[in-house]
PDBQT receptor file of N, H, CA, C and O in Angstrom, charges set to zero:
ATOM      1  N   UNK A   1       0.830  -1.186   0.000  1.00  0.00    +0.000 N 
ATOM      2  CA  UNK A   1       0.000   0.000   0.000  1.00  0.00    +0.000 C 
ATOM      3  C   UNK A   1       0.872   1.246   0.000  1.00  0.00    +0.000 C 
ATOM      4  O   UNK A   1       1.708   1.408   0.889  1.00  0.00    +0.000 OA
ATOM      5  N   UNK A   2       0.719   2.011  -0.847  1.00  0.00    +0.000 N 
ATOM      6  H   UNK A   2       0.039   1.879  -1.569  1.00  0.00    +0.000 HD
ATOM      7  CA  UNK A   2       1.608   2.942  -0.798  1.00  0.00    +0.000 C 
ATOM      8  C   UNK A   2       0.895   4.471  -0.501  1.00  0.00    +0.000 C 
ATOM      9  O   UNK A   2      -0.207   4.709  -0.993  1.00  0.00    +0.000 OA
ATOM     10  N   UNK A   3       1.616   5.511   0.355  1.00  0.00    +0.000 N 
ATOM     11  H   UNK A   3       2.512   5.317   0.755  1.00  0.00    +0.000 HD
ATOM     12  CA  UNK A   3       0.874   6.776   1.013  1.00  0.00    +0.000 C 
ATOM     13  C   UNK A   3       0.531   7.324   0.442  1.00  0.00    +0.000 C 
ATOM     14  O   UNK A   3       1.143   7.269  -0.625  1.00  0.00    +0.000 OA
ATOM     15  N   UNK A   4      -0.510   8.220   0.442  1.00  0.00    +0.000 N 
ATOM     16  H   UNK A   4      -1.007   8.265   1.309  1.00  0.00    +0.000 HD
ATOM     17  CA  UNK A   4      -0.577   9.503  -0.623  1.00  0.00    +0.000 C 
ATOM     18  C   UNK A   4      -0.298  11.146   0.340  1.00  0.00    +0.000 C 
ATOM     19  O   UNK A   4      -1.116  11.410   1.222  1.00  0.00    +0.000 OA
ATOM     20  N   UNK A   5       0.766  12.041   0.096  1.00  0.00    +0.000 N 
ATOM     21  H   UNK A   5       1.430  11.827  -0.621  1.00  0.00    +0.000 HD
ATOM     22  CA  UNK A   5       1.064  13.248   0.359  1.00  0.00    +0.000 C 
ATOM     23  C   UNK A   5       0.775  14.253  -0.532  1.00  0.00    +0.000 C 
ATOM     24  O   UNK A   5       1.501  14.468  -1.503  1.00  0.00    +0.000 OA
ATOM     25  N   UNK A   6      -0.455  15.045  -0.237  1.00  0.00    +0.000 N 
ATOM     26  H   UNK A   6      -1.044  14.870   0.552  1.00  0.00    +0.000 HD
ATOM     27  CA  UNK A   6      -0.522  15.885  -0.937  1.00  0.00    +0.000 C 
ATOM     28  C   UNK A   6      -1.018  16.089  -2.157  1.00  0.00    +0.000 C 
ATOM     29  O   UNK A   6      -1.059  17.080  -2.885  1.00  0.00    +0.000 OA
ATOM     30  N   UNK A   7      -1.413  14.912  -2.268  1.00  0.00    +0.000 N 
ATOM     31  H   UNK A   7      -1.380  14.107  -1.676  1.00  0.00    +0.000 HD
ATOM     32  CA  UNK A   7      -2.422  14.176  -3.504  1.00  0.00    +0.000 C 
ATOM     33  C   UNK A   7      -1.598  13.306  -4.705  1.00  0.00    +0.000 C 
ATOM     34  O   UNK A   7      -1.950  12.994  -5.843  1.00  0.00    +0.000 OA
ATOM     35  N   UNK A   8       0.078  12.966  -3.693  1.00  0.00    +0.000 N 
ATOM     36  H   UNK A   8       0.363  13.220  -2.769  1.00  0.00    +0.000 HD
ATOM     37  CA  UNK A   8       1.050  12.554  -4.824  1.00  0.00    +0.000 C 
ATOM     38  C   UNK A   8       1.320  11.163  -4.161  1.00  0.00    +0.000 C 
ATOM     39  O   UNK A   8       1.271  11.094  -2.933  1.00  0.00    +0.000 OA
ATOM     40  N   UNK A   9       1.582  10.136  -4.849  1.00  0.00    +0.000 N 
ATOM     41  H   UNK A   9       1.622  10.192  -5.847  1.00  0.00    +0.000 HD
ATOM     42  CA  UNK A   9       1.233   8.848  -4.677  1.00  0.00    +0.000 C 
ATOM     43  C   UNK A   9       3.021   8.840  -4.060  1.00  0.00    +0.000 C 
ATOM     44  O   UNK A   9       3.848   9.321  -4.834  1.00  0.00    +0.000 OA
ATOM     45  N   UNK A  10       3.526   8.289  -2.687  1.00  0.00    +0.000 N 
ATOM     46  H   UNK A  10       2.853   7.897  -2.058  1.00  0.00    +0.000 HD
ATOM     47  CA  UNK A  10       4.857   8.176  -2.130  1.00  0.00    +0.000 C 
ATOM     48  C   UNK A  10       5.320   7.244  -2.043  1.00  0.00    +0.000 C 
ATOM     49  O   UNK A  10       5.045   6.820  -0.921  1.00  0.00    +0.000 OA
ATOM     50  N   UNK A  11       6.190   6.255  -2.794  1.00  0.00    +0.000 N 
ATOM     51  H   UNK A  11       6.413   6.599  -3.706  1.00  0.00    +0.000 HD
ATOM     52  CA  UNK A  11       6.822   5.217  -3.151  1.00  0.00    +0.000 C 
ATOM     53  C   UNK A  11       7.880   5.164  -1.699  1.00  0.00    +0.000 C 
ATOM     54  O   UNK A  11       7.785   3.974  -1.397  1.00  0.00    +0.000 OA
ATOM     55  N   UNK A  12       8.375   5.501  -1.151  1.00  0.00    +0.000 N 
ATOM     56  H   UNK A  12       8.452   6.468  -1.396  1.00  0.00    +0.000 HD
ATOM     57  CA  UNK A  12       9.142   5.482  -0.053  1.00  0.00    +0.000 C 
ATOM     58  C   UNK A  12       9.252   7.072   0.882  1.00  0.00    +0.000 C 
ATOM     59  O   UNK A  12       9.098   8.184   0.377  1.00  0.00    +0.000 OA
ATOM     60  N   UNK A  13       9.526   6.810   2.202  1.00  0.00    +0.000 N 
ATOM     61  H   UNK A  13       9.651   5.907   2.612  1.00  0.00    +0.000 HD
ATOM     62  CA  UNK A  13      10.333   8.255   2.820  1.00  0.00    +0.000 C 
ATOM     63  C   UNK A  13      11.323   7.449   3.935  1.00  0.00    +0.000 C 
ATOM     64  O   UNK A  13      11.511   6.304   4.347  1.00  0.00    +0.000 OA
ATOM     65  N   UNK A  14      11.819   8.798   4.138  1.00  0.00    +0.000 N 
ATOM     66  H   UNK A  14      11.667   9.728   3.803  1.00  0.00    +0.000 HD
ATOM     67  CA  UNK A  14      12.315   9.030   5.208  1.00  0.00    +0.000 C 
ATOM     68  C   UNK A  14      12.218   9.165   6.722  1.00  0.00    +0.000 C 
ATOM     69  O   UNK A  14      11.705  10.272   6.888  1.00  0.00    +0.000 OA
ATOM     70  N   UNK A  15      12.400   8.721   7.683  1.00  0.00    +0.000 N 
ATOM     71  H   UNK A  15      12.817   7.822   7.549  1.00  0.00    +0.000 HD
ATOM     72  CA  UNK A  15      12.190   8.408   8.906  1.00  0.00    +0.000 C 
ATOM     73  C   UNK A  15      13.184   9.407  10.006  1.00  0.00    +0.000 C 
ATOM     74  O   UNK A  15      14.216   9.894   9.545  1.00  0.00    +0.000 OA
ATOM     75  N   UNK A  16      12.783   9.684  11.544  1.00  0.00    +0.000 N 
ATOM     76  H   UNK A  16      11.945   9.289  11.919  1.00  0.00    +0.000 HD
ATOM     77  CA  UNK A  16      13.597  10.302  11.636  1.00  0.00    +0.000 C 
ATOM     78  C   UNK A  16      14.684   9.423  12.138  1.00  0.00    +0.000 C 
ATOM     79  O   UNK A  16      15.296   9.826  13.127  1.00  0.00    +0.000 OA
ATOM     80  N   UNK A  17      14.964   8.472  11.696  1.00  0.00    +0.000 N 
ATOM     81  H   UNK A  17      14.467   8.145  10.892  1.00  0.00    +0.000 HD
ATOM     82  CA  UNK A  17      16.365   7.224  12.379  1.00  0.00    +0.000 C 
ATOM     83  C   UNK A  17      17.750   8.012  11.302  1.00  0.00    +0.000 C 
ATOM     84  O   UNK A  17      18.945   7.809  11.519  1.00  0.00    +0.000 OA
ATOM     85  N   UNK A  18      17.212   8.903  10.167  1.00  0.00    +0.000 N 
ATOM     86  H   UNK A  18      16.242   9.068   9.991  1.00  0.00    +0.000 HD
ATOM     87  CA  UNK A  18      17.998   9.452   9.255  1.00  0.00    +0.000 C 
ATOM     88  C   UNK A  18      19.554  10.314  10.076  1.00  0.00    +0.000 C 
ATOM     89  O   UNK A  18      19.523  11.119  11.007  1.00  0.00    +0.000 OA
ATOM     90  N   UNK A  19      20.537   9.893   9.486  1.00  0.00    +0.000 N 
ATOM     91  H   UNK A  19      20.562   9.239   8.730  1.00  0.00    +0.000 HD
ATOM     92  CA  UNK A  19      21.640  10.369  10.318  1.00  0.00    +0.000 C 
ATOM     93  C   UNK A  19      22.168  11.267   9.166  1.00  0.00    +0.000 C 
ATOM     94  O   UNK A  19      23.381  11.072   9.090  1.00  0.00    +0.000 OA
ATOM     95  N   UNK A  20      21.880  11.903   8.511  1.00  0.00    +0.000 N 
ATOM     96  H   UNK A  20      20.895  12.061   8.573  1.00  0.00    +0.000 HD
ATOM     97  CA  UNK A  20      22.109  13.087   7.470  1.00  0.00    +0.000 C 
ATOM     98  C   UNK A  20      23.672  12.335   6.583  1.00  0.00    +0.000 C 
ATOM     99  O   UNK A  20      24.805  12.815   6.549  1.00  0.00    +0.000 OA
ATOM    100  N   UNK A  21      23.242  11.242   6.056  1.00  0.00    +0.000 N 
ATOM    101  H   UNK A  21      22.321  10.852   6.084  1.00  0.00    +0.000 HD
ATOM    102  CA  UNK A  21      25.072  10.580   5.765  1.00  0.00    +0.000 C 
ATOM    103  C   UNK A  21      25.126  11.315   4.421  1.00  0.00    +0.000 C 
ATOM    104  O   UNK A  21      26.050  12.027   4.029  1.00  0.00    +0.000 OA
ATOM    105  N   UNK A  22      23.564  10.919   3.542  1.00  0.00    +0.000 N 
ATOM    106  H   UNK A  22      22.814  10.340   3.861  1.00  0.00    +0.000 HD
ATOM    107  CA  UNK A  22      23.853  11.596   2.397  1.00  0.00    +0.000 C 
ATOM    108  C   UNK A  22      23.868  10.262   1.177  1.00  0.00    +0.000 C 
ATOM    109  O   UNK A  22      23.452  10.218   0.019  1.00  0.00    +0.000 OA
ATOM    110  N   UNK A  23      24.336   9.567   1.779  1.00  0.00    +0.000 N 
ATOM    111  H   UNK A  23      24.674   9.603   2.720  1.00  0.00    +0.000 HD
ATOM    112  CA  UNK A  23      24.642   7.848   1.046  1.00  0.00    +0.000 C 
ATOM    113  C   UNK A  23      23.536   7.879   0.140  1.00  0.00    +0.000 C 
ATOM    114  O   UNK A  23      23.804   7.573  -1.022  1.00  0.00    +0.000 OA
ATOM    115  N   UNK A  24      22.299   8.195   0.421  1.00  0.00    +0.000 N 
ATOM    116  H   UNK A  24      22.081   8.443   1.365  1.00  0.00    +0.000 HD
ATOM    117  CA  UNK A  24      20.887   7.990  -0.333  1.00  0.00    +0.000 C 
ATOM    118  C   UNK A  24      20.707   8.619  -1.522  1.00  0.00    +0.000 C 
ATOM    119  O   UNK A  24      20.422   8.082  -2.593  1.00  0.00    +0.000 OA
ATOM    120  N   UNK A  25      20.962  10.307  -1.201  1.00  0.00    +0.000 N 
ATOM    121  H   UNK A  25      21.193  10.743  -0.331  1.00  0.00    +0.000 HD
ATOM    122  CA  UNK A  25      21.420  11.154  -2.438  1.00  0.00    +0.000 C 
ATOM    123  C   UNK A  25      21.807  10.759  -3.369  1.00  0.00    +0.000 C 
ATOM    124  O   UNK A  25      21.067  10.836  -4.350  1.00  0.00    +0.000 OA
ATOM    125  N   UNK A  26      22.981  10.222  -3.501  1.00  0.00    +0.000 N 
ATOM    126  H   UNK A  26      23.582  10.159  -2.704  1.00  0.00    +0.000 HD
ATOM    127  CA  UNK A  26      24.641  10.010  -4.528  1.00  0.00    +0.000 C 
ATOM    128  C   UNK A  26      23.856   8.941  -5.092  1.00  0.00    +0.000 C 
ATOM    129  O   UNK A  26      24.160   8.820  -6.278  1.00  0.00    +0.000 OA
ATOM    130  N   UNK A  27      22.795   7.950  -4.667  1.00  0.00    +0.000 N 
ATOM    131  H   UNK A  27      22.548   8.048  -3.703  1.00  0.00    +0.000 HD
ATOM    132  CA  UNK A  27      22.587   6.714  -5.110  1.00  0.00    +0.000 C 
ATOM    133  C   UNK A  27      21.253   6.792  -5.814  1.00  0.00    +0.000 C 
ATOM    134  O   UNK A  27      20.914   5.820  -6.490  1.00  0.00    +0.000 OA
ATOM    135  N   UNK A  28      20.630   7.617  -5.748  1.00  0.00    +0.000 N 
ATOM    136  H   UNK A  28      20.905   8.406  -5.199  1.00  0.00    +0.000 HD
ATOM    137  CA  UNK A  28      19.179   8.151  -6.280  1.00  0.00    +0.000 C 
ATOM    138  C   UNK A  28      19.269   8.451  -7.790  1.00  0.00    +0.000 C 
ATOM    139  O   UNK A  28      19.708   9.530  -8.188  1.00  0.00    +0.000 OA
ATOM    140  N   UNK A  29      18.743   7.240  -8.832  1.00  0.00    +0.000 N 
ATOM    141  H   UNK A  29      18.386   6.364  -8.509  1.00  0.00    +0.000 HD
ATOM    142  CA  UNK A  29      19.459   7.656 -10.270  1.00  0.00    +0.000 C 
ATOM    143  C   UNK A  29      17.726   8.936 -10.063  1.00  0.00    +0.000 C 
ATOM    144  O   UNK A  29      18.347   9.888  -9.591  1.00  0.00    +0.000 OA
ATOM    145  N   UNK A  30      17.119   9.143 -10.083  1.00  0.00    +0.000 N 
ATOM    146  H   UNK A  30      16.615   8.370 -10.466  1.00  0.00    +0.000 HD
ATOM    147  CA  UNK A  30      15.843  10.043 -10.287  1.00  0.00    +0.000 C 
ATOM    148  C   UNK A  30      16.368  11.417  -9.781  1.00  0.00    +0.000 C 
ATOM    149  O   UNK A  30      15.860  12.393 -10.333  1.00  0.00    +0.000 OA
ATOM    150  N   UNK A  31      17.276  11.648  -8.848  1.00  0.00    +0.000 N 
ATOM    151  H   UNK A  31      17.689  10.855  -8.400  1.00  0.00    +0.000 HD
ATOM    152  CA  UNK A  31      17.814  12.478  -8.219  1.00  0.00    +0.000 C 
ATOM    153  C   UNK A  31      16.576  13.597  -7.231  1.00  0.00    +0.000 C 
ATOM    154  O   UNK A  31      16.453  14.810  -7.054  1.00  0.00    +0.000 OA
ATOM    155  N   UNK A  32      15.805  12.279  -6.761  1.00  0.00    +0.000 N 
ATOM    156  H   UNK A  32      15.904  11.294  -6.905  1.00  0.00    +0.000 HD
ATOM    157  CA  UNK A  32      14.726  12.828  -6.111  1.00  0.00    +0.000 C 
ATOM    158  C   UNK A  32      14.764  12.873  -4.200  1.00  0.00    +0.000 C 
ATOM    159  O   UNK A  32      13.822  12.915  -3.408  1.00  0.00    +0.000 OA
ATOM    160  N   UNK A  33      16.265  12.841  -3.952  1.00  0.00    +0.000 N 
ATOM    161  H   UNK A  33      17.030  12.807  -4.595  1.00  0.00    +0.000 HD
ATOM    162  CA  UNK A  33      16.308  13.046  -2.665  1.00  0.00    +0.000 C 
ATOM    163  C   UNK A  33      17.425  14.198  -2.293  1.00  0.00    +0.000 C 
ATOM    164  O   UNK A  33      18.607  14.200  -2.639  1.00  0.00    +0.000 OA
ATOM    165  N   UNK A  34      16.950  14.871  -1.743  1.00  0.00    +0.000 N 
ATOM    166  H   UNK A  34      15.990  14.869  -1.461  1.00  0.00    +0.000 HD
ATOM    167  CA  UNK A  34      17.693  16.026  -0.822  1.00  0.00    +0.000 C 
ATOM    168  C   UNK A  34      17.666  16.317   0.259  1.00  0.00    +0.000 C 
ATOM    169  O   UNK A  34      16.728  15.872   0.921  1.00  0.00    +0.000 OA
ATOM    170  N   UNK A  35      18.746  17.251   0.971  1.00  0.00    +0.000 N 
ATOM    171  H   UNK A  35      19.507  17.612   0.433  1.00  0.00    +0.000 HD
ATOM    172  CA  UNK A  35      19.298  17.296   2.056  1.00  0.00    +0.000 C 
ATOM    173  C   UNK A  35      17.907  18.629   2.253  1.00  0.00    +0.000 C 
ATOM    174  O   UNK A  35      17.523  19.594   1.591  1.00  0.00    +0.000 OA
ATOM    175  N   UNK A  36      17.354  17.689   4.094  1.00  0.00    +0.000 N 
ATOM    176  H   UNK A  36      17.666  16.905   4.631  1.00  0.00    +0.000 HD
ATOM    177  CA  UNK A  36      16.253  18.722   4.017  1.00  0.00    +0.000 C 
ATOM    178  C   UNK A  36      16.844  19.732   5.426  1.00  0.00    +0.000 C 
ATOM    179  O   UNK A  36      18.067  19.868   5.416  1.00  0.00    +0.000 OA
ATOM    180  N   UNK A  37      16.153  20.387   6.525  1.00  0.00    +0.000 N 
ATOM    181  H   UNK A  37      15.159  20.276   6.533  1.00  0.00    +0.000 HD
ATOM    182  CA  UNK A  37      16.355  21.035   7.164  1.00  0.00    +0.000 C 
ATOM    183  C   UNK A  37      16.966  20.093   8.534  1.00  0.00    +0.000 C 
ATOM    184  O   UNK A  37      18.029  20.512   8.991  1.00  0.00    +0.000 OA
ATOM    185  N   UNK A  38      16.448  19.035   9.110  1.00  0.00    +0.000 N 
ATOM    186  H   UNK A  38      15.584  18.694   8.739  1.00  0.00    +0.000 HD
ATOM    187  CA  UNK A  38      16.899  18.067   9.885  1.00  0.00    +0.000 C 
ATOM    188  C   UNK A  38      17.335  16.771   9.767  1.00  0.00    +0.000 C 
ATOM    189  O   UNK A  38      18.046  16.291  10.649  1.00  0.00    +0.000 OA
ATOM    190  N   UNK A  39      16.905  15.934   8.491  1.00  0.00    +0.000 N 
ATOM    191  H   UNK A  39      16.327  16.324   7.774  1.00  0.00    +0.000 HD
ATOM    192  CA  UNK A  39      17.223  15.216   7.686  1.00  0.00    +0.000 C 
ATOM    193  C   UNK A  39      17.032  14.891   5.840  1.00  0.00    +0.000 C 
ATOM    194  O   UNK A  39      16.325  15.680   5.213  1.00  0.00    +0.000 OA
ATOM    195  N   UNK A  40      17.443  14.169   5.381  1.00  0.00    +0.000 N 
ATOM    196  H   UNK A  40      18.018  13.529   5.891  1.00  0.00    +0.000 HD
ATOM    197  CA  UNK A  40      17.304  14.347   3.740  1.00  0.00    +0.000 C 
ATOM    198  C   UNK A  40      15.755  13.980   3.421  1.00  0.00    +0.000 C 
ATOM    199  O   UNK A  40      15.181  13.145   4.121  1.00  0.00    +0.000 OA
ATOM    200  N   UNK A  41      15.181  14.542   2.486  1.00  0.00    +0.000 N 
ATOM    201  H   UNK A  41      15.647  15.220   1.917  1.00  0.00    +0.000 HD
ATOM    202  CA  UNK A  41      13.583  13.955   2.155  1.00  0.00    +0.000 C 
ATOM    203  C   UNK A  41      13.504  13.564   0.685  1.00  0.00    +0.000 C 
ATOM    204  O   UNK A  41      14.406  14.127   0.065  1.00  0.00    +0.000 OA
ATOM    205  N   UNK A  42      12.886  12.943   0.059  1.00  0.00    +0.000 N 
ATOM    206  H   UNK A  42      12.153  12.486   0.562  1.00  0.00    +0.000 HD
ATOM    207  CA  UNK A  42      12.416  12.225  -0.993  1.00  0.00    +0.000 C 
ATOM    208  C   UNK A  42      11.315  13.097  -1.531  1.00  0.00    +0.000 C 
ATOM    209  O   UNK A  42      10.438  13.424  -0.731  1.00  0.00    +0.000 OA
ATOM    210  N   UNK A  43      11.211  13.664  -3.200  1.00  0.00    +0.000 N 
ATOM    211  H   UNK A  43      11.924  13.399  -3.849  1.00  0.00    +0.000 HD
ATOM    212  CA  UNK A  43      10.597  14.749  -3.748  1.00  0.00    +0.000 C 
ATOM    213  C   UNK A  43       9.458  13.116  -4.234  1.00  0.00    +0.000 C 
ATOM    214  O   UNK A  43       9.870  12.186  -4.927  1.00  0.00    +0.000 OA
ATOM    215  N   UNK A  44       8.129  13.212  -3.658  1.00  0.00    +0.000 N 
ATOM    216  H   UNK A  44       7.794  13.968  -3.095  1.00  0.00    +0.000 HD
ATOM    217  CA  UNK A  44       7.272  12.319  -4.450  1.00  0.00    +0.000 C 
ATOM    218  C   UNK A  44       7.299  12.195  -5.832  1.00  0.00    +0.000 C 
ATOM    219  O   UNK A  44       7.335  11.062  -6.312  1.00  0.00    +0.000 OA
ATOM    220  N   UNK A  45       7.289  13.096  -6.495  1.00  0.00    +0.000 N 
ATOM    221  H   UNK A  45       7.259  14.016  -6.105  1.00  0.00    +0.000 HD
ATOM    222  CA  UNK A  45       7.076  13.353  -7.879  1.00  0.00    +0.000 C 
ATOM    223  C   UNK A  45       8.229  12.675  -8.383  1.00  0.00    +0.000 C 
ATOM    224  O   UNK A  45       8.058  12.036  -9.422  1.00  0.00    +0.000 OA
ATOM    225  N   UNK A  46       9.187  12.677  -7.950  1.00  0.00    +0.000 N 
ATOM    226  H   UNK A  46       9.326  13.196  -7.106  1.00  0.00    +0.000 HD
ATOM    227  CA  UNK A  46      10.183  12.089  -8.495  1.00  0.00    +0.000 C 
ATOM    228  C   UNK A  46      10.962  10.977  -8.583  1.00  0.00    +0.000 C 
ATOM    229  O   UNK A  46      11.789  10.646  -9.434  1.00  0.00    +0.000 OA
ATOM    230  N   UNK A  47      10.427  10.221  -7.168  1.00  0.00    +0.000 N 
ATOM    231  H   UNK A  47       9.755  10.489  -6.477  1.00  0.00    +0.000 HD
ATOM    232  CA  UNK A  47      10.638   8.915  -6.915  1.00  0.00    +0.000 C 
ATOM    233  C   UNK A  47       9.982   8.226  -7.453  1.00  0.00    +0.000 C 
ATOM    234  O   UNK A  47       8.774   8.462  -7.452  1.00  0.00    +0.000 OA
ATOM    235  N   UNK A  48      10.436   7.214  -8.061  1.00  0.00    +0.000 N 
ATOM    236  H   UNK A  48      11.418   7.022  -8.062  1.00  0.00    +0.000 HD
ATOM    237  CA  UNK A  48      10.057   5.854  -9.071  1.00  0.00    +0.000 C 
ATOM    238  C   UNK A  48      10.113   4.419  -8.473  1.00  0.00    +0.000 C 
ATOM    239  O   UNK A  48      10.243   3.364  -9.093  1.00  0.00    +0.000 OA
ATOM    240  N   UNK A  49       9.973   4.629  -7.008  1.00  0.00    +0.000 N 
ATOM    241  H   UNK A  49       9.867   5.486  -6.505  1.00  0.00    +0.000 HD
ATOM    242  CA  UNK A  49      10.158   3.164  -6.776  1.00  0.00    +0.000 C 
ATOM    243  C   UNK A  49      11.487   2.272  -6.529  1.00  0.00    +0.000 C 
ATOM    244  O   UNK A  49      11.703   1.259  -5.864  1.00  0.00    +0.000 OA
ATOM    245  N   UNK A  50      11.986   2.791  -7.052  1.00  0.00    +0.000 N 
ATOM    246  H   UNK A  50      11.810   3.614  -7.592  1.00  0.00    +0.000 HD
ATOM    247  CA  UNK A  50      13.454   1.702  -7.258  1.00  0.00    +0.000 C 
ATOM    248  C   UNK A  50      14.319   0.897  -6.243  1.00  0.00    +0.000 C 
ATOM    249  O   UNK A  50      15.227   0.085  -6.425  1.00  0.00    +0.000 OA
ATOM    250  N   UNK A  51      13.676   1.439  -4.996  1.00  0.00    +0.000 N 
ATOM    251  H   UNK A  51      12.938   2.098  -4.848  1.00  0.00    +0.000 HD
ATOM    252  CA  UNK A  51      14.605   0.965  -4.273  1.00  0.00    +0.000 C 
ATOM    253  C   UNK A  51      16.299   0.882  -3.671  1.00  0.00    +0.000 C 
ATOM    254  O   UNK A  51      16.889   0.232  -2.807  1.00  0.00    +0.000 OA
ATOM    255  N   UNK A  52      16.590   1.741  -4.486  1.00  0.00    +0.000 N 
ATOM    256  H   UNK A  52      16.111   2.269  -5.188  1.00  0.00    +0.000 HD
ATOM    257  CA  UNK A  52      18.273   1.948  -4.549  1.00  0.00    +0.000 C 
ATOM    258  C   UNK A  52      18.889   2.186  -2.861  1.00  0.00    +0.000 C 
ATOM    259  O   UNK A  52      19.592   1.451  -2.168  1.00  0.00    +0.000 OA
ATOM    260  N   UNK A  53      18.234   3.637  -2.563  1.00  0.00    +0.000 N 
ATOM    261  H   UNK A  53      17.663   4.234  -3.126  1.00  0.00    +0.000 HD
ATOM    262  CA  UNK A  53      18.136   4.478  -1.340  1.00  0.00    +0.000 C 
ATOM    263  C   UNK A  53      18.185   3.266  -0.324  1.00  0.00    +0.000 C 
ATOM    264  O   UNK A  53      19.284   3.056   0.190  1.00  0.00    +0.000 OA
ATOM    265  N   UNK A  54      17.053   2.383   0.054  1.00  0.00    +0.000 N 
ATOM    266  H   UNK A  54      16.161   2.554  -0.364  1.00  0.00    +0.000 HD
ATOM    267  CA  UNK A  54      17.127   1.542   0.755  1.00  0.00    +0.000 C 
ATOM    268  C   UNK A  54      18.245   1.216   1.148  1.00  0.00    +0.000 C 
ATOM    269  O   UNK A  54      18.952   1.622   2.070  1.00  0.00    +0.000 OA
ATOM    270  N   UNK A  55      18.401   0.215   0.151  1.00  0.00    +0.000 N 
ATOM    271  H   UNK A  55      17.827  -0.115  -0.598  1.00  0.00    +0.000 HD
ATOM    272  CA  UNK A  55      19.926  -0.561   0.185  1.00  0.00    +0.000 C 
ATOM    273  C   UNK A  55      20.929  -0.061   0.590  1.00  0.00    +0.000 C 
ATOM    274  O   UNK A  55      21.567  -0.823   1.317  1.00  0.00    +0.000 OA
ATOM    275  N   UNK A  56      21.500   1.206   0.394  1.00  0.00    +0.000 N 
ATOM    276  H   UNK A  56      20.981   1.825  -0.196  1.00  0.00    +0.000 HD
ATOM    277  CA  UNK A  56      22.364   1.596   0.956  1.00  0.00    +0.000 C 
ATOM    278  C   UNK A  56      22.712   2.715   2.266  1.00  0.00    +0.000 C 
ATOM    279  O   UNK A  56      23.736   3.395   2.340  1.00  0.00    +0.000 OA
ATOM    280  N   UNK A  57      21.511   2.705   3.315  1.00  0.00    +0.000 N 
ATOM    281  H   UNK A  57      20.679   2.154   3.255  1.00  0.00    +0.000 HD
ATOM    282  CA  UNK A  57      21.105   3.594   4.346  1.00  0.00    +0.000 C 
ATOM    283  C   UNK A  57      21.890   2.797   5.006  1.00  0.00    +0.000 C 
ATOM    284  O   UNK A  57      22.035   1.592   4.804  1.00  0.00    +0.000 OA
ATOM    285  N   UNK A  58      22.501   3.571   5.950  1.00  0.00    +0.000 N 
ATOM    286  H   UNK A  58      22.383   4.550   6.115  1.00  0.00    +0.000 HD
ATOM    287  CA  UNK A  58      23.421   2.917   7.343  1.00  0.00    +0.000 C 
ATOM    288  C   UNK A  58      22.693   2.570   8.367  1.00  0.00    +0.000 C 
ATOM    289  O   UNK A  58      22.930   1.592   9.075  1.00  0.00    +0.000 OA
ATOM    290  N   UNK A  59      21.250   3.775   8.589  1.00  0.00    +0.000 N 
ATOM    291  H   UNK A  59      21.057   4.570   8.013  1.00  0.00    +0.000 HD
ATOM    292  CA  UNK A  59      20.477   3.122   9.313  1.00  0.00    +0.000 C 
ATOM    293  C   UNK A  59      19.105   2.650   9.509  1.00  0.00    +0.000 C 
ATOM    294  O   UNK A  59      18.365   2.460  10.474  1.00  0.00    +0.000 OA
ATOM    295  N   UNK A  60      19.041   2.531   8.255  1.00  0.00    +0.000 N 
ATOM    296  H   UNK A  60      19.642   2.685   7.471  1.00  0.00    +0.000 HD
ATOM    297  CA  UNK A  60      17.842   1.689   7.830  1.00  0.00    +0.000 C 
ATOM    298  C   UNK A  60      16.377   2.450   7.819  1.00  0.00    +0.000 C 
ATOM    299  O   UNK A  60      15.231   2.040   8.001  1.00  0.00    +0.000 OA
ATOM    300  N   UNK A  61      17.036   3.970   7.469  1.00  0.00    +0.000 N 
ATOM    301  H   UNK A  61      17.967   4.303   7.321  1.00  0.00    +0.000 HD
ATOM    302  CA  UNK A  61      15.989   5.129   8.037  1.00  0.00    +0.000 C 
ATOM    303  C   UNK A  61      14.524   5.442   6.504  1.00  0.00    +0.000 C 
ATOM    304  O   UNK A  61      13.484   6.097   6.437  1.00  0.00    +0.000 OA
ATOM    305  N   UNK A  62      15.051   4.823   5.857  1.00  0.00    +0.000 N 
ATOM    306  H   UNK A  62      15.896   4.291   5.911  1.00  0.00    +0.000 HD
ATOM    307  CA  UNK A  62      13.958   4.687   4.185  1.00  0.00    +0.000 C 
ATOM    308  C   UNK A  62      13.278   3.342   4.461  1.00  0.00    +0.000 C 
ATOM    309  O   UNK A  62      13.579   2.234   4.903  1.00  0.00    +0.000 OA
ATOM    310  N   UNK A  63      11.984   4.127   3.878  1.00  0.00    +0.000 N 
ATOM    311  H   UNK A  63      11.739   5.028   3.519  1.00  0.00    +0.000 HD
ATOM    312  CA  UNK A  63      10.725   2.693   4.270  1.00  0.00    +0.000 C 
ATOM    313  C   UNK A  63       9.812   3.088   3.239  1.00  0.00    +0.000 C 
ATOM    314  O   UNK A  63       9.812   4.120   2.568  1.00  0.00    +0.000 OA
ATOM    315  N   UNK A  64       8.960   2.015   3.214  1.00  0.00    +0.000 N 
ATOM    316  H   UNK A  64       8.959   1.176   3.758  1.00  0.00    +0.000 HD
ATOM    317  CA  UNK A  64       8.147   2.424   2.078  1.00  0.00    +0.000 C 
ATOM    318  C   UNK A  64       6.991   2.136   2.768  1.00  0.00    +0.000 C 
ATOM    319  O   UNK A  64       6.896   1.168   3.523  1.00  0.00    +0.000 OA
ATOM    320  N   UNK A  65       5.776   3.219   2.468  1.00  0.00    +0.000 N 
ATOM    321  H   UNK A  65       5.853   4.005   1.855  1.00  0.00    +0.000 HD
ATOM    322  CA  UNK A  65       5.007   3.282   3.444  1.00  0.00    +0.000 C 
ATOM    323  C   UNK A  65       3.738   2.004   3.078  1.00  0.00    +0.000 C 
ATOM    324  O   UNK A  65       2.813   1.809   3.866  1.00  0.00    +0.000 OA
TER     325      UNK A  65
């Protein structure tokens, strides 16, 4: 089941377990995650699903809702 924010369908976010590494960014081919004010956030519109982000979080802070 996946969330809807804002009337935009959210393939994954961010949690606050996020330790600002950045790892998620560099690995995002959609380039739909950025460094937000307390931790990095995921632009809905731009995330495709892929899963990449996951895989490489140190602390396991990306989930898919």
């Amino acid at each position: 089941m996946m969330a809807i924010n804002g009337g935009n369908i959210m393939a994954h976010f961010i949690n606050d377990e996020c330790i600002s590494c950045g790892a998620c960014e560099s690995e995002c081919p959609e380039e739909a995650i950025s460094e937000g004010d307390n931790k990095y956030v995921i632009d809905p519109k731009k995330c495709t699903d892929c899963g990449s982000c996951v895989e490489v979080c140190p602390s396991d802070a990306i989930e898919a809702p």
